[in-house]
C-alpha positions, 0 to 999 in steps of 0.5 A: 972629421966633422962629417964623422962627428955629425954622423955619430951625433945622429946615431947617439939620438937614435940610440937615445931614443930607442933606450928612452923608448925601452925605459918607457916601455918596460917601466914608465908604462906598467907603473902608470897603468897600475894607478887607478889616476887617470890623468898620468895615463893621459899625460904619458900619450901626450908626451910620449911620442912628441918628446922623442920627436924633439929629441930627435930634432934635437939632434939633428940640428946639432949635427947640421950646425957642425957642418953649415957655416954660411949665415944664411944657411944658418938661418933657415935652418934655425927657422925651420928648427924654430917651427918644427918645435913649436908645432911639436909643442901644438901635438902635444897640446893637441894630443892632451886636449883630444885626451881630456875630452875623450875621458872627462866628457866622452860619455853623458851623466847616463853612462852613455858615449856622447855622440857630438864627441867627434865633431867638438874634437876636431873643431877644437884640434883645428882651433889648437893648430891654427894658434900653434901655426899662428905662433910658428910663424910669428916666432920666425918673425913673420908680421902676423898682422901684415899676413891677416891683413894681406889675406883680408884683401884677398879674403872677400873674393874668397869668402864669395868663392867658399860662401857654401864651404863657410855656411857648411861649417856654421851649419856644423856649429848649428848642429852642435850647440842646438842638438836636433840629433845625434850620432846614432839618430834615427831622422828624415830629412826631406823625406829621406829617413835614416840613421845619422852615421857621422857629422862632420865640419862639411856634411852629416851622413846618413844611412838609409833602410838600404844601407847606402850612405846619404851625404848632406851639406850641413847648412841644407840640413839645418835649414830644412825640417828635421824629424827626429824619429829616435826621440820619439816616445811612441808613434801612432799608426792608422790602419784603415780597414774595409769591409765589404757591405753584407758583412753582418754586425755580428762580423763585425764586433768579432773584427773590433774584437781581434783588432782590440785583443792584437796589442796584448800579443805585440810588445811595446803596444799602446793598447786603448779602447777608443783607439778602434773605431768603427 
């Protein structure tokens, strides 16, 4: 009978949910999309999905607590409950942070999409679960400070052993509060020229002229000298031509004077007249 009523106390959740589903689809969901806020949008995909899990957690833990009698059992049961609600509370704060970025700061004051989105979104969704875990483990009553302190005897032979992960992910950091480029940015880094592609916690890709993909570590890329290509507002070129020595002034005016009328037929050409000599 037991078994029998656990079964059903399942189904009744899956039930559940598909109705919620349903009702979200076909009503929740045309009413927010015909308001022009945008803030209803957002808190619709963060909830959505995060509290048909915890129903379905929910239910679950009800039906295995009509089955489990010895206390022990119990008590992992409620502690894996415990946990697993805590970090559905992190998806959602993880979802809503992901979301509000997105909108209110995915594009600059020009219309432009901002290109450091990527990397300020998972630096801060990887900040928004280490403090979800964190609580998770302290609700269970796991000594947070023992645990740090633990890791902290065992932090400096590791700290040495990823001393290059570290610097890569403040070389990350570097990147994203000193902006010598971004995403989309023509650059060379020492003498390899390309296009950046993606930079992230690890490395900054980028592609060359060949379409092949050029992986640096972070912390080689701030410390070497970067030449931002794309932020340039023009560049010179110097062409050296020769002439060969029976070549007649005459010959040579009519040399100055097709090389002075070539930028009138090339766009983006800065044309003046002391930038030929002779």
């Amino acid at each position: 009978e037991d078994w029998g009523i656990s079964i059903l106390i399942i189904l009744g959740t899956i039930v559940l949910m598909k109705l919620i589903s349903f009702f979200s689809r076909k009503v929740l969901n045309p009413f927010i999309t015909r308001t022009n806020n945008r803030l209803d949008d957002i808190i619709y995909y963060s909830l959505e999905s995060p509290v048909k899990f915890a129903i379905m957690l929910l239910g679950i833990w009800i039906a295995i607590h009509r089955l489990v009698s010895p206390d022990s059992f119990v008590k992992v049961i409620d502690n894996a409950y415990k946990i697993l609600i805590i970090l559905d509370i992190t998806w959602i704060f993880a979802r809503l942070s992901s979301s509000l970025l997105q909108i209110y700061w995915g594009r600059q004051s020009d219309g432009q999409n901002n290109k450091m989105m990527p990397i300020i979104r998972r630096t801060i969704l990887v900040i928004v679960w280490i403090i979800g875990l964190v609580m998770a483990l302290s609700n269970i009553g796991v000594n947070i400070g023992a645990l740090l302190g633990t890791l902290g005897i065992g932090g400096i032979a590791f700290a040495l052993a990823a001393q290059d992960t570290v610097k890569n992910v403040f070389g990350a950091f570097t990147i994203l509060t000193d902006k010598p480029f971004n995403i989309g940015d023509t650059i060379r880094v020492d003498h390899i020229e390309g296009t950046v592609i993606d930079v992230g916690v690890r490395s900054t890709k980028i592609m060359d002229y060949n379409k092949r993909i050029i992986t640096f570590p972070n912390y080689k890329v701030t410390d070497a000298s970067i030449i931002n290509i794309s932020s340039e507002p023009m560049r010179r070129v110097v062409l050296k031509l020769g002439l060969t020595y029976n070549t007649t002034s005459e010959k040579m005016k009519e040399a100055l004077n097709i090389l002075k009328a070539i930028p009138k037929r090339i766009e983006n050409v800065s044309s003046k007249p002391s930038d030929t000599t002779a």
